[in-house]
PLY file of the C-alpha trace (Angstrom):
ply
format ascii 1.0
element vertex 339
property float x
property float y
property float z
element edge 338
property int vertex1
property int vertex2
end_header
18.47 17.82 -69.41
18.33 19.70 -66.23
19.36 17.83 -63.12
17.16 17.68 -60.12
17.29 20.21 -57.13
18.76 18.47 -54.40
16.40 17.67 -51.65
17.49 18.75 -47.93
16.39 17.66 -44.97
15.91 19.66 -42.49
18.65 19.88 -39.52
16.34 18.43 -36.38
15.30 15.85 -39.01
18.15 15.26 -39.41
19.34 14.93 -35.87
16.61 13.04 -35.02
17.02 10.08 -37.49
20.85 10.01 -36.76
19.65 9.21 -32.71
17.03 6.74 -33.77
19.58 4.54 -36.08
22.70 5.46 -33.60
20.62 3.37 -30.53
21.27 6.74 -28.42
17.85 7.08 -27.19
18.02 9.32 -24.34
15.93 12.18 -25.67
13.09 9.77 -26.00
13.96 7.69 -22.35
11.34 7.03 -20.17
10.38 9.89 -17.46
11.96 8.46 -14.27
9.34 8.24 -10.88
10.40 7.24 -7.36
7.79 5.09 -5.62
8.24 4.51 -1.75
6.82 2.19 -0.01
6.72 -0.60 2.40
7.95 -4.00 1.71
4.54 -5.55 1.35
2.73 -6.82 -1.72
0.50 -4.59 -4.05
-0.11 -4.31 -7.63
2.88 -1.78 -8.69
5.09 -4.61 -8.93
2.27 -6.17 -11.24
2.43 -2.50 -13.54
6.61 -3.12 -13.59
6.55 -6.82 -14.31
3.29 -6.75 -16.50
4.55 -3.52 -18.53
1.58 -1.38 -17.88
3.76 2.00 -16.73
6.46 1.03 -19.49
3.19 1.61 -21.91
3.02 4.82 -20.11
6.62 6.00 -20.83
7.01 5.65 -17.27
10.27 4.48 -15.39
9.41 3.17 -11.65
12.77 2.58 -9.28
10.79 1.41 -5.91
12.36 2.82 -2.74
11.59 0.78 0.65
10.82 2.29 3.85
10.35 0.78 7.30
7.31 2.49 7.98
4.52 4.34 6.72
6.13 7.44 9.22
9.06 7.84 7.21
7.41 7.90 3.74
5.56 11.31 4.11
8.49 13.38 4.93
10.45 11.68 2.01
7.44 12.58 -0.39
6.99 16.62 1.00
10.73 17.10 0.39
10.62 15.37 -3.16
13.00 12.60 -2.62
10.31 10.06 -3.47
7.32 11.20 -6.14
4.37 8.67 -5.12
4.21 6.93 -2.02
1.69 3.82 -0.70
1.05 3.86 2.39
-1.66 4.07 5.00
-3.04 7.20 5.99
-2.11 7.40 9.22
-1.32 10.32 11.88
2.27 11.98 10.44
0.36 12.35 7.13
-2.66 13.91 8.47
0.13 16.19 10.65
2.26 16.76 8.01
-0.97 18.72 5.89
-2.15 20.50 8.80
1.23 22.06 8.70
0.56 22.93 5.10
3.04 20.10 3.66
2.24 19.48 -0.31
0.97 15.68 -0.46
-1.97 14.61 -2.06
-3.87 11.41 -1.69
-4.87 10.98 -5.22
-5.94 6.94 -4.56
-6.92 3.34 -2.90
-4.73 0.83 -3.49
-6.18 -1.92 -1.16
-9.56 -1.63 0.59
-10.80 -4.45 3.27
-14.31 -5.82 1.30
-16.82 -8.64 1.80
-16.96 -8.81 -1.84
-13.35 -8.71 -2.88
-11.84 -11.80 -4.82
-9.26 -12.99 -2.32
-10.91 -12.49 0.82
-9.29 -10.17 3.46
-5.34 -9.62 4.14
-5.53 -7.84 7.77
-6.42 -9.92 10.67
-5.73 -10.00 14.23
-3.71 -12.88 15.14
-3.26 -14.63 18.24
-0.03 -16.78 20.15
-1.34 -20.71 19.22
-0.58 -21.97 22.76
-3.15 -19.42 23.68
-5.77 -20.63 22.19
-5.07 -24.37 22.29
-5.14 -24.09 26.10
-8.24 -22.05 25.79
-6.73 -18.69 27.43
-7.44 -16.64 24.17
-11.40 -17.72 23.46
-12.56 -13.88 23.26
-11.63 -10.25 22.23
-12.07 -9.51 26.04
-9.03 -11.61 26.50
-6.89 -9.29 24.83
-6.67 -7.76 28.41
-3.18 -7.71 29.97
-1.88 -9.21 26.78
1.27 -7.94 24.59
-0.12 -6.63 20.92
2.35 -5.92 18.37
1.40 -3.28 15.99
4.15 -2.04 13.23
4.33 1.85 14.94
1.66 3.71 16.91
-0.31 6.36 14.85
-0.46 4.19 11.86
-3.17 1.47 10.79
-2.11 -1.44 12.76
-2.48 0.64 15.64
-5.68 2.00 14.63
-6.92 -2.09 14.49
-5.40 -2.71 17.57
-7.45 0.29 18.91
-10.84 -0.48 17.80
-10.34 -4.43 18.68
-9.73 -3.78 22.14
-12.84 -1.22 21.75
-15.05 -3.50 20.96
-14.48 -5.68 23.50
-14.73 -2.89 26.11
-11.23 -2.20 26.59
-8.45 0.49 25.97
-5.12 0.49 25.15
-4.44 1.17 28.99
-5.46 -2.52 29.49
-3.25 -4.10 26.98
0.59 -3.89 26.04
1.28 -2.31 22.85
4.72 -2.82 21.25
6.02 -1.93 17.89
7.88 -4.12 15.57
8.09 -4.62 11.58
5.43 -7.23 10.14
8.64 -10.20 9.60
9.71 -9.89 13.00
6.46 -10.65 14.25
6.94 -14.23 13.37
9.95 -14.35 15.38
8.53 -12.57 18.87
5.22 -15.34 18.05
7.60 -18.25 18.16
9.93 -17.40 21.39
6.24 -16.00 23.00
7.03 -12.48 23.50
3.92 -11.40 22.11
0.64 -12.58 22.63
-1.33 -10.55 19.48
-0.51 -8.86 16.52
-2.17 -7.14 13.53
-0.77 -9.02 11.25
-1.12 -9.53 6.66
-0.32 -12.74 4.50
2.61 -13.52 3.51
3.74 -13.48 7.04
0.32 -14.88 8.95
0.35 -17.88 6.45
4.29 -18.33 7.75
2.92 -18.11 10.92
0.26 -20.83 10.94
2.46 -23.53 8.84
5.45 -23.44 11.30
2.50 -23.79 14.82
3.47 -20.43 16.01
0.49 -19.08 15.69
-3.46 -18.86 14.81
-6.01 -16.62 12.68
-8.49 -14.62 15.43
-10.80 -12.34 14.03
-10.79 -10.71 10.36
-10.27 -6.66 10.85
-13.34 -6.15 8.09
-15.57 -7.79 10.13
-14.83 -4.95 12.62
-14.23 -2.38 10.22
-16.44 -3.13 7.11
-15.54 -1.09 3.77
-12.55 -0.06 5.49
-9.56 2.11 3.81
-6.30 0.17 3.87
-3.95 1.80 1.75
-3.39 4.80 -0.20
-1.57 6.35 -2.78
-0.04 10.10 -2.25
1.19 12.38 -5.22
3.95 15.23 -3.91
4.41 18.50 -5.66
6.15 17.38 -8.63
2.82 14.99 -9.81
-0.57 16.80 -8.55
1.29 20.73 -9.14
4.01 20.56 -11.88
3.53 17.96 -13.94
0.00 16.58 -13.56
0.02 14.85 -17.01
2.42 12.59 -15.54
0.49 12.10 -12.37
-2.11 10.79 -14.70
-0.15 8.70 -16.68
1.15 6.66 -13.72
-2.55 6.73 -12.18
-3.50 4.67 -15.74
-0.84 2.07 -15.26
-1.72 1.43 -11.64
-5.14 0.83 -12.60
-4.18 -1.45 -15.29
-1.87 -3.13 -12.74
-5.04 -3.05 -10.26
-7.82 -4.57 -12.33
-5.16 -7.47 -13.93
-4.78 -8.24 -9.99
-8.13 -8.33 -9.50
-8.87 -10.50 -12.31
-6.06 -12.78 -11.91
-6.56 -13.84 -8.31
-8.77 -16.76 -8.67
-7.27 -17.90 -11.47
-4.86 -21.01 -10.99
-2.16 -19.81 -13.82
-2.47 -16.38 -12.99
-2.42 -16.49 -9.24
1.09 -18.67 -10.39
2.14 -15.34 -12.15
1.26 -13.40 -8.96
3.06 -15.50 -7.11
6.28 -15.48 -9.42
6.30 -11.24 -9.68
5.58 -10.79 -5.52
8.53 -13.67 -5.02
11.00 -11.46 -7.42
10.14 -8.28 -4.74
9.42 -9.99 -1.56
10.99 -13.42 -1.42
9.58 -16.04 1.25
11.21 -19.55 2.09
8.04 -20.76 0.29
7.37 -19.49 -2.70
4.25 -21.20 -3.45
2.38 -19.47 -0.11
1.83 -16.29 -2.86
-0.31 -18.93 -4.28
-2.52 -19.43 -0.99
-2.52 -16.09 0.40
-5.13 -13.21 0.41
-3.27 -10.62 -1.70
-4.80 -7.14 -1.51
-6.27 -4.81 -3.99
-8.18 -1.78 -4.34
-11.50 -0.59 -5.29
-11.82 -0.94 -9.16
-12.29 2.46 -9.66
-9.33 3.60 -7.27
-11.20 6.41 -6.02
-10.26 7.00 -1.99
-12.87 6.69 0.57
-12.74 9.74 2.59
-16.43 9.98 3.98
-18.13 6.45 3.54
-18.08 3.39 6.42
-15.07 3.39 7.65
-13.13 5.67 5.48
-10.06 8.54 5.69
-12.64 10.68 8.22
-13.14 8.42 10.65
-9.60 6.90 10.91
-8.34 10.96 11.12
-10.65 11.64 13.83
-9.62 8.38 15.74
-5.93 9.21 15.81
-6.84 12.81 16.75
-9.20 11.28 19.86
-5.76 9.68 21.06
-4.00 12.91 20.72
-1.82 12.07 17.66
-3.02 15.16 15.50
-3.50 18.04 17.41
-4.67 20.24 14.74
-7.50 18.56 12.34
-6.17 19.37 8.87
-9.43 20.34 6.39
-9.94 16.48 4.03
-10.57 18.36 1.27
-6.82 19.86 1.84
-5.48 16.23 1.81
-7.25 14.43 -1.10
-7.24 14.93 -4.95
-9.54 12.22 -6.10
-9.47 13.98 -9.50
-6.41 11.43 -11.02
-8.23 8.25 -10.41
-11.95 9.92 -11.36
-10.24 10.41 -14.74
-10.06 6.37 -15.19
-12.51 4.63 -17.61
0 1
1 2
2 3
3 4
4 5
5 6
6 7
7 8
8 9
9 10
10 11
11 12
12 13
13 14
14 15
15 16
16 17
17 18
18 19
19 20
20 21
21 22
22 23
23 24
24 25
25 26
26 27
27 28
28 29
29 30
30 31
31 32
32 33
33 34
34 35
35 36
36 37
37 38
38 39
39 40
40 41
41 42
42 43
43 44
44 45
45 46
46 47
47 48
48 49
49 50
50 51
51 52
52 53
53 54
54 55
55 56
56 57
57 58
58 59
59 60
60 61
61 62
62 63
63 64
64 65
65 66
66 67
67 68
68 69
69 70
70 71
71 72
72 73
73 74
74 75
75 76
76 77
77 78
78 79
79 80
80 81
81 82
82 83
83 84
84 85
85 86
86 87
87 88
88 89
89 90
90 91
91 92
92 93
93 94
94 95
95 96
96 97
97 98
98 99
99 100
100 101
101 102
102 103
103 104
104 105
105 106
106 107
107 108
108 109
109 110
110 111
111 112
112 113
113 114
114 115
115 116
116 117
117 118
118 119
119 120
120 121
121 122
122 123
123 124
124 125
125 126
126 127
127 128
128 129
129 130
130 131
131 132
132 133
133 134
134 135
135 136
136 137
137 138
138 139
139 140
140 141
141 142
142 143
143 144
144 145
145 146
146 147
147 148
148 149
149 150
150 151
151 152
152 153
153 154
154 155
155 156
156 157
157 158
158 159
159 160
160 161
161 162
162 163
163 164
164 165
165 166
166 167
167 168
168 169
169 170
170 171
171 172
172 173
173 174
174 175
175 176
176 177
177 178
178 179
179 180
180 181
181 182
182 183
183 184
184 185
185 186
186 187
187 188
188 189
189 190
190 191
191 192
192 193
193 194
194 195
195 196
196 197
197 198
198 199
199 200
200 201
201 202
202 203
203 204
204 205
205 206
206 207
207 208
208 209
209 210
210 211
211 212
212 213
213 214
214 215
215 216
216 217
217 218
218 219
219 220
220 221
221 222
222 223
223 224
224 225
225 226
226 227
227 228
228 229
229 230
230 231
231 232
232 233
233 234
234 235
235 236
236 237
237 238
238 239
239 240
240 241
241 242
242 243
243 244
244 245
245 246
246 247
247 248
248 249
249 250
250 251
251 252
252 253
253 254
254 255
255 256
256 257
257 258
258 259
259 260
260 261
261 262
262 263
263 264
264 265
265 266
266 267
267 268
268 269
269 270
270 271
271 272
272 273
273 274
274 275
275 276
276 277
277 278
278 279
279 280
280 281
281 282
282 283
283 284
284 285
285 286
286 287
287 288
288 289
289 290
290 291
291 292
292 293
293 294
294 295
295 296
296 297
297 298
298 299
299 300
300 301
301 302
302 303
303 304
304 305
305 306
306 307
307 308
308 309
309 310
310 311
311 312
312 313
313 314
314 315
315 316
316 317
317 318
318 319
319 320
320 321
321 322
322 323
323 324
324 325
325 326
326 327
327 328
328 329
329 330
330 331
331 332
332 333
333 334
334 335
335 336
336 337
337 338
């Protein structure tokens, strides 16, 4: 009786099974992306916490910046790969001058019909309106605004408030300052206005130090918040990634979206944001209006309010001397891929 042939397994088989059952996994470890951005709520601590880029073989380390200033040069030279900022003047700058960053998204949009009403408002000193000094935008005059730096979207509020009420920023004090120490310069009365977002406007209110004025979307309707920017390494050398972090955003997006109104989820918002962002009170996640973006993700560059009209507002105040060509700056392509 003939014995059998011995059966042999091939030699990357074989490799392969011996790192499976040895738990060293690194050939198969999840592609590593650096995400900068401010210290402010948004949903890509939902995709970390929820697992929606972990289903995309994607490893996010967030990297915090002080403003959205210092985020473009760290995406052009490739220390960060996706950034969420605002679209403000150094980005616009930083393409006229032929710098490789894309923005590829929205991540929060100001909406009369989104769920949890609007997170941008301009905020005014309590004493000043309890004593009736602060009644209209035209008393804005003379008065110190806070605004995180000029050239990006707070200033751009600040800007078009004082507009509206027939003023310029000739008539008013601007001073810049990060959005948590705004609650200190409202309580010892150095500043009289600020653009200001929940967490820190809810703070604001339940200590007396200050009061809700106007709601920036009912000045700028439809208006583009935030975006997300792709360097090199996502919309040139590796767009498959790109896309596959572009599908766990949205994910992360649409959960927020359909989580905000509801009691236990708005508990697990307010758990995740508390892990990244802690407050004395935890609970004011719960209360707050969180932002989000447009379901579909897709930027706004020529609709109300959208990327051409804030570009050619900072350019009217001199911050971009050369108008860099939209179509230069935005790749809607990753987020127009999305079902």
């Amino acid at each position: 009786m003939e014995t059998p042939p011995v059966q042999r397994i091939p030699l990357i088989t074989y490799l392969t099974l011996i790192l499976l059952t040895s738990g060293i996994g690194s050939v198969f470890a999840a592609d590593k992306l650096k995400f900068g951005m401010l210290r402010v709520p948004n949903a890509s601590y939902i995709g970390i916490e929820r697992g929606f880029f972990a289903e995309q073989n994607l490893d996010i380390e967030v990297v915090y910046f002080r403003s959205g200033a210092e985020l473009v040069p760290s995406l052009a030279t490739g220390q960060i790969d996706i950034a969420a900022t605002t679209a403000g003047a150094a980005l616009y700058n930083s393409i006229a001058q032929g710098v490789k960053v894309k923005i590829v998204a929205d991540y929060q949009s100001l909406r009369p019909d989104e769920p949890s009403g609007s997170t941008n408002w301009i905020v005014v000193r309590k004493a000043l309106i309890d004593s009736g000094t602060f009644k209209t935008p035209a008393d804005a005059k003379g008065k110190a605004i806070a605004i995180t730096a000029r050239g990006q979207i707070t200033h751009f509020f600040a800007g078009r408030f004082l507009e509206n009420a027939g003023l310029t920023e000739k008539d008013a004090r601007l001073v810049t300052m990060s959005y948590p120490d705004m609650l200190a310069a409202f309580k010892g009365g150095s500043i009289d206005v600020a653009m200001w977002i929940d967490p820190f406007m809810t703070i604001g209110e339940q200590n007396g130090f200050s009061k809700r004025f106007m709601s920036v979307a009912e000045i700028m309707p439809d208006l583009t918040v935030g975006v997300v920017m792709y360097g090199e390494r996502l919309t040139e050398k590796d767009r498959k990634m790109g896309e596959r972090f572009m599908a766990g955003f949205h994910k992360a997006n649409r959960w927020l979206r359909a989580n905000i109104n509801d009691p236990s989820g708005r508990k697990d918002i307010a758990k995740i944001y508390q892990k990244y962002i802690p407050v004395e009170d935890a609970s004011a996640y719960e209360r707050v209006a969180i932002g989000v973006g447009r379901d579909s993700l897709t930027p706004n560059v020529d609709g109300p309010n959208g990327l051409r009209v804030q570009r050619d507002w900072y350019a009217k105040q001199g911050l971009i001397p050369k108008l860099p060509d939209l179509k230069d700056a935005v790749d809607p392509s990753f987020a127009q891929t999305l079902k």
